[in-house]
NUDRENBA-19643 format. One line per 5 residues: number of its first residue (from 1); for each residue x, y, z of C-alpha. Coordinates in nm, 4 decimals, always signed. Example, Ala and Ser with C-alpha at 12.3 -4.5 7.8 and 13.67 -1.06 7.14 Angstrom:
BEGIN
1> +1.2300:-0.4500:+0.7800; +1.3670:-0.1060:+0.7140;
END
This chain:
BEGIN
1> -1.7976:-0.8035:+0.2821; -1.8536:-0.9419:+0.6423; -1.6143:-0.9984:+0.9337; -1.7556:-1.3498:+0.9748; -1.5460:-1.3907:+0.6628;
6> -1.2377:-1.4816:+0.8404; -1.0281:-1.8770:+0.7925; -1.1347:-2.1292:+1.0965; -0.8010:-2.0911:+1.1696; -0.8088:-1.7186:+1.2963;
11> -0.7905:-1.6488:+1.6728; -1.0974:-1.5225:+1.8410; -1.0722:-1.2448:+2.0802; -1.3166:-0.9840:+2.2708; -1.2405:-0.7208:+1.9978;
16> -1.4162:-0.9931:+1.7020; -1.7496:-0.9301:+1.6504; -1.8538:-1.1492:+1.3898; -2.2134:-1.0185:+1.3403; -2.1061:-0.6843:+1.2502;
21> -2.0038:-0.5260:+0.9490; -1.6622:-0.3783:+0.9004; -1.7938:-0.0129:+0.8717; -1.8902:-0.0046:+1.2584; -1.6068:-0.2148:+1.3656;
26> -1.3096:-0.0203:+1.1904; -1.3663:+0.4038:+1.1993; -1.1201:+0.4684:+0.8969; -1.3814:+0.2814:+0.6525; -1.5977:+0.5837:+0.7180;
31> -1.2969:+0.7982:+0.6125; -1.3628:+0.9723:+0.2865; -1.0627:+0.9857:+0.1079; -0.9750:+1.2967:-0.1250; -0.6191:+1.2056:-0.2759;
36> -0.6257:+1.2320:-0.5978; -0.4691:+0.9167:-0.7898; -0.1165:+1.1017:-0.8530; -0.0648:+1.1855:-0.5939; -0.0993:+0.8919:-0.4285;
41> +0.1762:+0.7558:-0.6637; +0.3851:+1.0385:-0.5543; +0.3410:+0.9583:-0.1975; +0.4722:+0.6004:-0.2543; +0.7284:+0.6582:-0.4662;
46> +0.8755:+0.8663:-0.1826; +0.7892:+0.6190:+0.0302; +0.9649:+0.3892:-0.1644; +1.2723:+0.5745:-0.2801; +1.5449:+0.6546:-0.0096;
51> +1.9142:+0.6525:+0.0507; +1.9106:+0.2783:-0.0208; +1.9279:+0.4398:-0.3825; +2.3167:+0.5509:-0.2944; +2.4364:+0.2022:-0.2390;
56> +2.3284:+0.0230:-0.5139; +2.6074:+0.1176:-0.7083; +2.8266:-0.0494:-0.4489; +2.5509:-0.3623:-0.4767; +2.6069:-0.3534:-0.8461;
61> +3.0082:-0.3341:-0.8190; +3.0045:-0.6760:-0.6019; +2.7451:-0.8646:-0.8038; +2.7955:-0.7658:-1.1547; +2.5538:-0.6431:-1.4050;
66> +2.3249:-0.9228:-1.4974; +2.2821:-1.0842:-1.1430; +2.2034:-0.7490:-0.9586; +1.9015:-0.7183:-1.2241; +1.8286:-1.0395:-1.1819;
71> +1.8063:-0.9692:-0.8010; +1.6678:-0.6296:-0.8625; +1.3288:-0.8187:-1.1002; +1.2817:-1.0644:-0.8374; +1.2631:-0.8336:-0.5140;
76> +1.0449:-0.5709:-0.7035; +0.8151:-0.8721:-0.8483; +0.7700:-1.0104:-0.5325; +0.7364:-0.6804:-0.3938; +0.4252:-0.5910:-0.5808;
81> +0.2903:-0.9472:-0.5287; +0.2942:-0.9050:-0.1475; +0.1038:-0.5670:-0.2118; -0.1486:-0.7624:-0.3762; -0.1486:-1.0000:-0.0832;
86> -0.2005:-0.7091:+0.2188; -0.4487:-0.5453:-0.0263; -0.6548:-0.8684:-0.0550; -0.6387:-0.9599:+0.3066; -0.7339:-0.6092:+0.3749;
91> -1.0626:-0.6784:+0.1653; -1.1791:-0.9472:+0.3036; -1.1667:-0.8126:+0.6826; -1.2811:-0.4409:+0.5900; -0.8646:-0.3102:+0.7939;
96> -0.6650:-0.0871:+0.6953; -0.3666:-0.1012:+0.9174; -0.0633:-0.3385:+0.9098; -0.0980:-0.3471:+1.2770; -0.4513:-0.4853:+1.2642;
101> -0.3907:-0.7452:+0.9776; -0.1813:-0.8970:+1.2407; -0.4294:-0.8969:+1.5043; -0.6672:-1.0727:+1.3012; -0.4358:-1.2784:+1.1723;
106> -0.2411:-1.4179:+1.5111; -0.3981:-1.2145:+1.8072; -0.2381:-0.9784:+2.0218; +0.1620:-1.1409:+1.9019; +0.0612:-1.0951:+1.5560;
111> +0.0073:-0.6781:+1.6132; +0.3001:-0.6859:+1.8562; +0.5791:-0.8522:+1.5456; +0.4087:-0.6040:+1.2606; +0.4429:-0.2842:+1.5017;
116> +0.7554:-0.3917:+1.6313; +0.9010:-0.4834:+1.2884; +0.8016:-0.1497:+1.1501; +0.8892:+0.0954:+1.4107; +1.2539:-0.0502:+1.3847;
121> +1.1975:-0.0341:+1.0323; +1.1283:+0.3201:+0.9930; +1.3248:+0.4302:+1.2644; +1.6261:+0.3054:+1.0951; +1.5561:+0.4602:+0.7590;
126> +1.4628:+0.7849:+0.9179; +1.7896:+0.7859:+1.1092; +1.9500:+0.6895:+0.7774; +1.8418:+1.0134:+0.6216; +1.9520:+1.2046:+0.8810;
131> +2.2815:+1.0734:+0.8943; +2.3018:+1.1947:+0.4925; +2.1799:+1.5411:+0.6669; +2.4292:+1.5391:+0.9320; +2.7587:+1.4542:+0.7217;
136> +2.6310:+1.6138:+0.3518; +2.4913:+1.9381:+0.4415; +2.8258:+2.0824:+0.6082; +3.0161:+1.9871:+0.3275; +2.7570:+2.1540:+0.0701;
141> +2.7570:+2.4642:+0.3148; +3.1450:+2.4467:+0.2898; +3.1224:+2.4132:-0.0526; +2.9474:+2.7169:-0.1468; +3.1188:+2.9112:+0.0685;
146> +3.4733:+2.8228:-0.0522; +3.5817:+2.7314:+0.2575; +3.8812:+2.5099:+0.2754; +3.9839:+2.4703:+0.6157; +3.6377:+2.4012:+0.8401;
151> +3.6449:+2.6095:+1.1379; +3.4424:+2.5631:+1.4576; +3.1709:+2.7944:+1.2936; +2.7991:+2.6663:+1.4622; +2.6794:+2.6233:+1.0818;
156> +2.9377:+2.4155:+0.9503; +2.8730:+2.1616:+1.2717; +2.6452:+1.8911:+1.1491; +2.4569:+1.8179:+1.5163; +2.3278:+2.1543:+1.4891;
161> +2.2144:+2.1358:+1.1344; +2.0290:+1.8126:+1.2072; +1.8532:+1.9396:+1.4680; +1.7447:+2.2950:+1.2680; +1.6054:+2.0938:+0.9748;
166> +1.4390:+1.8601:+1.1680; +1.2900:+2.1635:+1.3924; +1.1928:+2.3653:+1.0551; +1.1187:+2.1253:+0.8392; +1.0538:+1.7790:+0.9402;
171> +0.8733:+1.8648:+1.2357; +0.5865:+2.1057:+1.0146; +0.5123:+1.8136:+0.7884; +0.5306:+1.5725:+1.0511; +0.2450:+1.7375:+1.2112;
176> +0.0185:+1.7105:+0.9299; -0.3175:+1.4931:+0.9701; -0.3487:+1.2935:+0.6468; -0.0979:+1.1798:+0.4565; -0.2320:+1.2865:+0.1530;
181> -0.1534:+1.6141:+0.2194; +0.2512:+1.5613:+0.1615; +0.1550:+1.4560:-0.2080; +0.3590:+1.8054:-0.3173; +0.6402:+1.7482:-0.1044;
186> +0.6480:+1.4075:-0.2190; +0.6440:+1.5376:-0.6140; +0.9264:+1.7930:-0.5187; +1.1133:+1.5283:-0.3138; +1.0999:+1.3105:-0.6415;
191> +1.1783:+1.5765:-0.8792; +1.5153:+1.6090:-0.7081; +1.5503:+1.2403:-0.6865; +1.5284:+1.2425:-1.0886; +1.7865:+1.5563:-1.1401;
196> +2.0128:+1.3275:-0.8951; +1.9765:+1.0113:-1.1589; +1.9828:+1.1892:-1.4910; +2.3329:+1.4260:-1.3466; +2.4954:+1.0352:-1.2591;
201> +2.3551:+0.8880:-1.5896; +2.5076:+1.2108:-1.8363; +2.7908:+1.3027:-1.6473; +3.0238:+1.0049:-1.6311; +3.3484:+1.1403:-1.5259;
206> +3.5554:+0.9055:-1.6778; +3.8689:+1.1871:-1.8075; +3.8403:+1.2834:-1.4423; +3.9602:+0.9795:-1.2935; +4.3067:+0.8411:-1.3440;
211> +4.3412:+0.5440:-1.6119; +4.5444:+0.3387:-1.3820; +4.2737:+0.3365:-1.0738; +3.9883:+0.2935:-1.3635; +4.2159:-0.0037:-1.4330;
216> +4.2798:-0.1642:-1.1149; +3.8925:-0.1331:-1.0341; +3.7508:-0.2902:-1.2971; +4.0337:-0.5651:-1.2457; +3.9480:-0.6164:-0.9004;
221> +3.5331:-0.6243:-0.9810; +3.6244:-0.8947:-1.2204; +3.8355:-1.0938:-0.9810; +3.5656:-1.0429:-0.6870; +3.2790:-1.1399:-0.9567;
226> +3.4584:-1.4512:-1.0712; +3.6336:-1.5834:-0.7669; +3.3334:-1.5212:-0.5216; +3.0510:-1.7620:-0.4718; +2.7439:-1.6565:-0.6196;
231> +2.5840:-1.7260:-0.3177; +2.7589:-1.4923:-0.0903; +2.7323:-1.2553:-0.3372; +2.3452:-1.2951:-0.3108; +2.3233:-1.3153:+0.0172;
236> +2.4810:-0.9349:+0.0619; +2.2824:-0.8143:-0.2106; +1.9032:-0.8967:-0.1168; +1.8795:-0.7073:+0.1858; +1.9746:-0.3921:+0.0313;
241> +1.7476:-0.4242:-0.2727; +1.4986:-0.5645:+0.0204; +1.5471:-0.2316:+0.2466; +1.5491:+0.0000:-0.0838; +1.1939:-0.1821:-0.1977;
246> +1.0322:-0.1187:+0.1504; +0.6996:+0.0867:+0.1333; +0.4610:-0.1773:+0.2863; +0.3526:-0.0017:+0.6370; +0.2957:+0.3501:+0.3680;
251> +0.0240:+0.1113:+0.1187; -0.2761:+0.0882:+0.3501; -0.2857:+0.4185:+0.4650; -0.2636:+0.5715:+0.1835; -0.5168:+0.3252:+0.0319;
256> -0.7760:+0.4913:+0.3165; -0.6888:+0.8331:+0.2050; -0.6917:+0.7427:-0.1911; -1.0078:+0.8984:-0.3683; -1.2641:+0.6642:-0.5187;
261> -1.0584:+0.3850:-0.3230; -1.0663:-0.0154:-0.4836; -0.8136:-0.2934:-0.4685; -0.7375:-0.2343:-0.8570; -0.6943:+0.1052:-0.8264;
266> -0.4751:+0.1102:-0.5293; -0.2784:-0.1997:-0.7037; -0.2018:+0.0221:-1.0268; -0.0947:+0.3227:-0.7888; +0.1449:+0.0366:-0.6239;
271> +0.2705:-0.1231:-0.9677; +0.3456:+0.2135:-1.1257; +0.5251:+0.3536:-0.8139; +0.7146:+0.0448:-0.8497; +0.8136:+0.0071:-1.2016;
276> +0.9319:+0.3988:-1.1434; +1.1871:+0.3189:-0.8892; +1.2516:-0.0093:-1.0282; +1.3461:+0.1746:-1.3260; +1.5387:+0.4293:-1.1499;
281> +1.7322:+0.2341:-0.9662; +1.8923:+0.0269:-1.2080; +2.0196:+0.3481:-1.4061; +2.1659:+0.4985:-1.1122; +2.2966:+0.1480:-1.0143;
286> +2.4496:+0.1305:-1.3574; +2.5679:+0.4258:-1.4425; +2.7019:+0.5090:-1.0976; +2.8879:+0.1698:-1.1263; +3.0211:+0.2385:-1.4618;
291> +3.1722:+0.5631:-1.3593; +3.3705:+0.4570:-1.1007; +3.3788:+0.0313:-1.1627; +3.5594:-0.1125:-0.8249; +3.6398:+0.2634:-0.7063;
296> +3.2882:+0.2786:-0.6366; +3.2239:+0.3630:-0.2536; +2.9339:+0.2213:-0.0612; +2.7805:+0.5823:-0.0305; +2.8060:+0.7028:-0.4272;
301> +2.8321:+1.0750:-0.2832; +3.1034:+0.9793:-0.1346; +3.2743:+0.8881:-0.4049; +3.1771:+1.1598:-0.6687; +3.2969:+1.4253:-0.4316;
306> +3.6753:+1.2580:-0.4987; +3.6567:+1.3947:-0.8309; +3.5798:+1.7983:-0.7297; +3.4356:+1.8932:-0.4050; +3.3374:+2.2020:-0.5396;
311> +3.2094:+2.1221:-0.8858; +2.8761:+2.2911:-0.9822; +2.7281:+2.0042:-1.0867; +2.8095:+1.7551:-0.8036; +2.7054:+2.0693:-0.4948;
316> +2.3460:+2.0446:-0.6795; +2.3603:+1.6959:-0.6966; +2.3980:+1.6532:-0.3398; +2.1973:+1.9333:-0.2674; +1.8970:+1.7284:-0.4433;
321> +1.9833:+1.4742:-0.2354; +1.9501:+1.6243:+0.0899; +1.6156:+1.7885:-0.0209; +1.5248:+1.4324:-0.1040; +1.5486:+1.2572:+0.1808;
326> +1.4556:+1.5777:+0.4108; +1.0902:+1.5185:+0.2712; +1.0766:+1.1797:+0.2727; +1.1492:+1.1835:+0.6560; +0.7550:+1.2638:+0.6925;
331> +0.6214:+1.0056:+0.4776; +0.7749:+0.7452:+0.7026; +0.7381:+0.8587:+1.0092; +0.3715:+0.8449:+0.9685; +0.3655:+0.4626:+0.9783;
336> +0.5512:+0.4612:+1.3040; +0.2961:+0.6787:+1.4774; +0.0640:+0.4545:+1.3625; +0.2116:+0.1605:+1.4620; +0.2380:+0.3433:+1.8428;
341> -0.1291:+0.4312:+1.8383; -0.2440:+0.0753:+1.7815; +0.0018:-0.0805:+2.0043; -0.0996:+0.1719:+2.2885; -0.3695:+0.3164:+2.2058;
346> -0.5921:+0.0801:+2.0110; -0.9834:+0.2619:+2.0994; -0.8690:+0.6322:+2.1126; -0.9922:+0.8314:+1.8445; -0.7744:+1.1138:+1.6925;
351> -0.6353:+1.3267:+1.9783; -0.4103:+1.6715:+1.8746; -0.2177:+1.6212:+2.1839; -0.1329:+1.3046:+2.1154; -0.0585:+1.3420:+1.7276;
356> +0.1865:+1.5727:+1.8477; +0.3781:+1.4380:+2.1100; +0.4260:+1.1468:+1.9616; +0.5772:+1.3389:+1.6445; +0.8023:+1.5384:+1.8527;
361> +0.9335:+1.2472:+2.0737; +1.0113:+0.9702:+1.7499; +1.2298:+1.3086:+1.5672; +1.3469:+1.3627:+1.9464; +1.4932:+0.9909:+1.9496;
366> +1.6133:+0.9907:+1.5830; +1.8546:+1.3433:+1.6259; +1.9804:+1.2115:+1.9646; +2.0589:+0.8490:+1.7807; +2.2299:+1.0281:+1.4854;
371> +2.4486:+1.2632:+1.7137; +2.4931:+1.0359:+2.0089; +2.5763:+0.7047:+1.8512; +2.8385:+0.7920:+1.5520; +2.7703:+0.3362:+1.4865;
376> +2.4152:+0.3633:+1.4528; +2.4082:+0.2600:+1.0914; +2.5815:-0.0418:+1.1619; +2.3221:-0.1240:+1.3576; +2.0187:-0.0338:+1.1938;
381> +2.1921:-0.1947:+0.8674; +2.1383:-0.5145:+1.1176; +1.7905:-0.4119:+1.1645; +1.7238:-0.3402:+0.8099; +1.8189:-0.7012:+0.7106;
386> +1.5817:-0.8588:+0.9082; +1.2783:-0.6028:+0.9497; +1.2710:-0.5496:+0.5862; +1.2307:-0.9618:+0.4640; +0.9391:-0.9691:+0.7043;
391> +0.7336:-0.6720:+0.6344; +0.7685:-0.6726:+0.2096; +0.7934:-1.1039:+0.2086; +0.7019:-1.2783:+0.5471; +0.4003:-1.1159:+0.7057;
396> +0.2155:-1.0292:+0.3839; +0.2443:-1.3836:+0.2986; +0.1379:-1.5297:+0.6458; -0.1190:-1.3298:+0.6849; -0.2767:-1.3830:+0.3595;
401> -0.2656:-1.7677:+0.4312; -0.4603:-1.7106:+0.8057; -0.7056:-1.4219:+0.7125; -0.7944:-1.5621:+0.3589; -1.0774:-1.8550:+0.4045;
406> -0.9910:-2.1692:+0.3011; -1.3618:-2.2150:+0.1065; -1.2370:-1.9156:-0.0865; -0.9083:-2.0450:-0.1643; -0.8133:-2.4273:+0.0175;
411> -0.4521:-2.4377:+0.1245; -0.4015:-2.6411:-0.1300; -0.4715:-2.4178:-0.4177; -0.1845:-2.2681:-0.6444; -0.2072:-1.8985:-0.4755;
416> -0.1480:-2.0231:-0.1021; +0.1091:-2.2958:-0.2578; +0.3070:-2.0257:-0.4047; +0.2455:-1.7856:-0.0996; +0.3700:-2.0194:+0.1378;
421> +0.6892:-2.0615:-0.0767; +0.7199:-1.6946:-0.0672; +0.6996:-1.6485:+0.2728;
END
């Protein structure tokens, strides 16, 4: 494949060099990459799984059962299919890099939206995680040490225990040079994501919870499902399934670091990553749902530590949880790094220095967000809504349509019809 075989329609800048190959224009073709196929599906699957995964109950409670799958098949569907789309475009220009699929695509605005978009993106999830950190691990901590009244004890204060995990744990894996290397974290971080679905999907606590509130939730689901629009109910719906399906910044680089890489193989690594959480996510959904019916909370920790704060069962559940989304912290932030290099820092090769202060300052801004600004979800849940639609549905789909070359595939044929529908 050549660089000269970009659409008519793509700007021309000083960095286009049309008579060159992709291998001298575009360093991380030259990268060798030694990830070994599993666990590059480990790597996004953690991408992909988050704490979106603790409000889908709360999704499922205002939707119903059959239209939150329905929602749930089209958003991971048209998830995959926009993998496809960044994976194809990535072909046919020899990149890499979100970032630079937008350069080629629109110029200089094109890289500005796609690093913008994610570094909001991931800095919202990342804060998310934290938050879970910051209000969980206290409780756990309480928990197991059978305290009932919290005192002003330093570890039972969750500023302080945001900032030590992030210090002793984030921080270390942060620093790491290739994402492949995370692959066992990623595994572990997984693991605990599946003890967290198979405890909701065994353990349904329904002699725990009185008969009357089991009764006036499912009453009230009913009257919400029947007397709401379907449309509204849609409408609140999508952009959580859209922010729990995220994982689009994570494909290309670990496409660079997968061994042996192709676009089949990193499209089966992308569909079976996705048919995992797919599948996980409806049985937590469900079972979370059916547990608690309209009683469900919008965090579902939340609302299994009603039952018994200091059941065995529930402190390792949450526990999981926190291990969880402690290691996925890493696997995101990566993205945003690499968004900052290519905004600033387009031509510099890989500089230590740099790798490192730019780790340190992102986890610097995410622990003052979570302990300075108690409404920072709020907001990023803002963010979420509208950074999410455009990096899994809107800028896969656009730049497909600019970077693919109309003798390859005319505007007119059935892909770019149904790609321009998409986006």
């Amino acid at each position: 494949l050549r660089v000269s075989h970009v659409s008519p329609h793509t700007p021309h800048n000083n960095n286009t060099v049309l008579s060159c190959s992709p291998l001298c224009l575009y360093p991380w073709n030259q990268f060798e990459g030694k990830t070994s196929f599993g666990m590059s599906v480990f790597n996004l699957g953690n991408a992909i799984m988050g704490s979106g995964i603790l409000g889908l109950s709360y999704a499922m409670a205002n939707t119903g059962v059959v239209l939150f799958l329905v929602l749930l098949t089209v958003v991971a569907v048209l998830s995959s299919y926009s993998i496809h789309l960044l994976l194809k475009s990535s072909g046919i220009v020899g990149i890499r890099a979100y970032e630079q699929l937008g350069q080629r695509a629109f110029g200089t605005p094109g890289k500005m939206a796609a690093g913008i978009a994610i570094t909001l993106q991931n800095i919202g999830a990342m804060s998310s995680y934290l938050y879970i950190v910051k209000y969980e691990f206290p409780l756990v901590i309480q928990a197991f040490l059978g305290v009932d009244n919290p005192s002003s004890e330093w570890y039972l204060n969750g500023n302080y225990l945001v900032i030590m995990v992030s210090i002793s744990v984030i921080l270390p894996l942060a620093l790491m040079k290739q994402l492949g290397y995370l692959g066992y974290t990623s595994g572990f971080s997984l693991t605990c994501m599946v003890f967290f679905l198979i405890s909701v999907c065994t353990v349904i606590h329904t002699d725990s919870i009185d008969l009357h509130v089991l009764q006036v939730g499912a009453g009230a689901t009913v009257s919400m499902v029947t007397s709401q629009s379907i449309f509204f109910q849609t409408a609140y719906t999508i952009p959580i399934l859209a922010f729990a399906f995220v994982c689009h910044p994570e494909v290309l680089p670990i496409y660079t670091e997968l061994k042996n890489p192709t676009k089949q193989r990193m499209q089966h690594v992308s569909n079976i990553s996705i048919v995992v959480m797919y599948t996980m996510y409806f049985l937590a959904a469900l079972f979370g749902y059916l547990t608690f019916y309209g009683e469900v909370e919008s965090e579902l920790l939340h609302t299994y530590s009603r039952l018994d704060p200091y059941d065995t069962l529930i402190l390792c559940v949450r526990l999981a949880v926190l291990t969880a989304v402690t290691l996925t912290v890493p696997i995101v932030l990566f993205p945003v790094r690499r968004a900052i290099q290519q905004l600033f820092f387009p031509n510099k090769t890989f500089y230590w220095p740099r790798h490192i202060v730019i780790a340190v300052t992102l986890l610097t801004l995410i622990n003052m967000l979570v302990i300075f600004a108690p409404n920072i979800l709020g907001i990023f849940g803002i963010i979420g809504a509208t950074s999410a639609p455009c990096l899994i549905f809107i800028f896969p789909a656009v730049f497909y349509i600019r970077i693919v070359p109309e003798e390859e595939e005319p505007m007119r044929s059935t892909p770019k019809i149904l790609v321009s529908d998409v986006s």
